[in-house]
C-alpha positions as CSV (number, residue, x, y, z in Angstrom):
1,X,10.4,-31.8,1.9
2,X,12.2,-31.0,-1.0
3,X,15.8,-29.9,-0.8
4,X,18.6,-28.2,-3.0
5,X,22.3,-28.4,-2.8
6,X,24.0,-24.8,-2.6
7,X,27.6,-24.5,-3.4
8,X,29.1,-21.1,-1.3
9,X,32.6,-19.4,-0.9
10,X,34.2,-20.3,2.2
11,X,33.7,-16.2,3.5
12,X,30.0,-16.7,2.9
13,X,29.8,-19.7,4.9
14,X,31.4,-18.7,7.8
15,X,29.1,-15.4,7.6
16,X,26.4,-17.6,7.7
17,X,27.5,-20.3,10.7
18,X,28.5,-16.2,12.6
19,X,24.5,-16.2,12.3
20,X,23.3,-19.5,12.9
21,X,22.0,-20.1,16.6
22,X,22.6,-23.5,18.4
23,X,19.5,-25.1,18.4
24,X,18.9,-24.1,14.5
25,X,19.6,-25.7,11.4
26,X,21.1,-23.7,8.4
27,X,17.8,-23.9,6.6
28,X,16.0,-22.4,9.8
29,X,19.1,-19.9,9.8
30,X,18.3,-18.9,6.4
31,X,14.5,-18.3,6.4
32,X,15.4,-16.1,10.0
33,X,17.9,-14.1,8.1
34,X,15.5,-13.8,4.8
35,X,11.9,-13.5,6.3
36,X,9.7,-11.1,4.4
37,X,9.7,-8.8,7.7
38,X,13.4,-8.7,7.7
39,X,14.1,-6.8,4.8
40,X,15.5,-3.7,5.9
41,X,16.4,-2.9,2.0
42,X,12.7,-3.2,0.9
43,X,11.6,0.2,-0.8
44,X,15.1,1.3,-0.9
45,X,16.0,4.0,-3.3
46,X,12.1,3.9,-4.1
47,X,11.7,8.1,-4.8
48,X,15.0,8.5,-6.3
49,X,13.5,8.6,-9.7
50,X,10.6,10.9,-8.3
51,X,10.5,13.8,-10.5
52,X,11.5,17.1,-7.8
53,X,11.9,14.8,-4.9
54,X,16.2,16.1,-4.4
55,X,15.0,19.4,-5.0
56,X,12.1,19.2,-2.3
57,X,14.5,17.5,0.2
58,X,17.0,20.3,-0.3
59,X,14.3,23.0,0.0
60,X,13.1,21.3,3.3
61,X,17.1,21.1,4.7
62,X,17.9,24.3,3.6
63,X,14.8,25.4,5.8
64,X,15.8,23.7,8.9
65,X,19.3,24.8,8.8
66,X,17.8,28.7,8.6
67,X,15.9,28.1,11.6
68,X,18.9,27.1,13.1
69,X,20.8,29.9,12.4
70,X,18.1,32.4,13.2
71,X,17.8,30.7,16.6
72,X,22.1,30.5,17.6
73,X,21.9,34.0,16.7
74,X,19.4,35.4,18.8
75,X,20.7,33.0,21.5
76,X,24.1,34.6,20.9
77,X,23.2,38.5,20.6
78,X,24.9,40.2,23.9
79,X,22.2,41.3,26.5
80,X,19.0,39.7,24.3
81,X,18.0,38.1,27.6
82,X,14.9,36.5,25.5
């Protein structure tokens, strides 16, 4: 197997050995940490460029906080026993 020297700050490593389980190596470590399933970022920021997307999100909240309002009041009108 091939192998490659990394040179890291001294913060990085001790991120690193935080992560690192007993019975691993820092190799195994860093293909646990990096695995193609663990990439929590993946797709991140992918419809921020989508033309209308901000303005249908805003549509969509504005919505839902009118159906919350319409719902506190009539919860809140005196003698509405509904």
């Amino acid at each position: 197997m091939a192998t490659k020297t990394l040179t890291v700050t001294e913060e990085a490593y001790e991120r690193l050995k935080a992560h690192k389980r007993e019975d691993e190596s820092f190799t195994d470590t860093i293909l646990r940490l990096t695995g193609a399933d663990r990439d929590v970022l993946r797709g991140f920021g992918t419809l921020a460029d989508d033309e209308g997307f901000a303005e249908a999100a805003g549509r969509s909240r504005g919505d839902l906080e009118d159906a919350f309002a319409k719902r506190r009041e009539r919860r809140e009108r005196p003698g509405d026993d509904a």
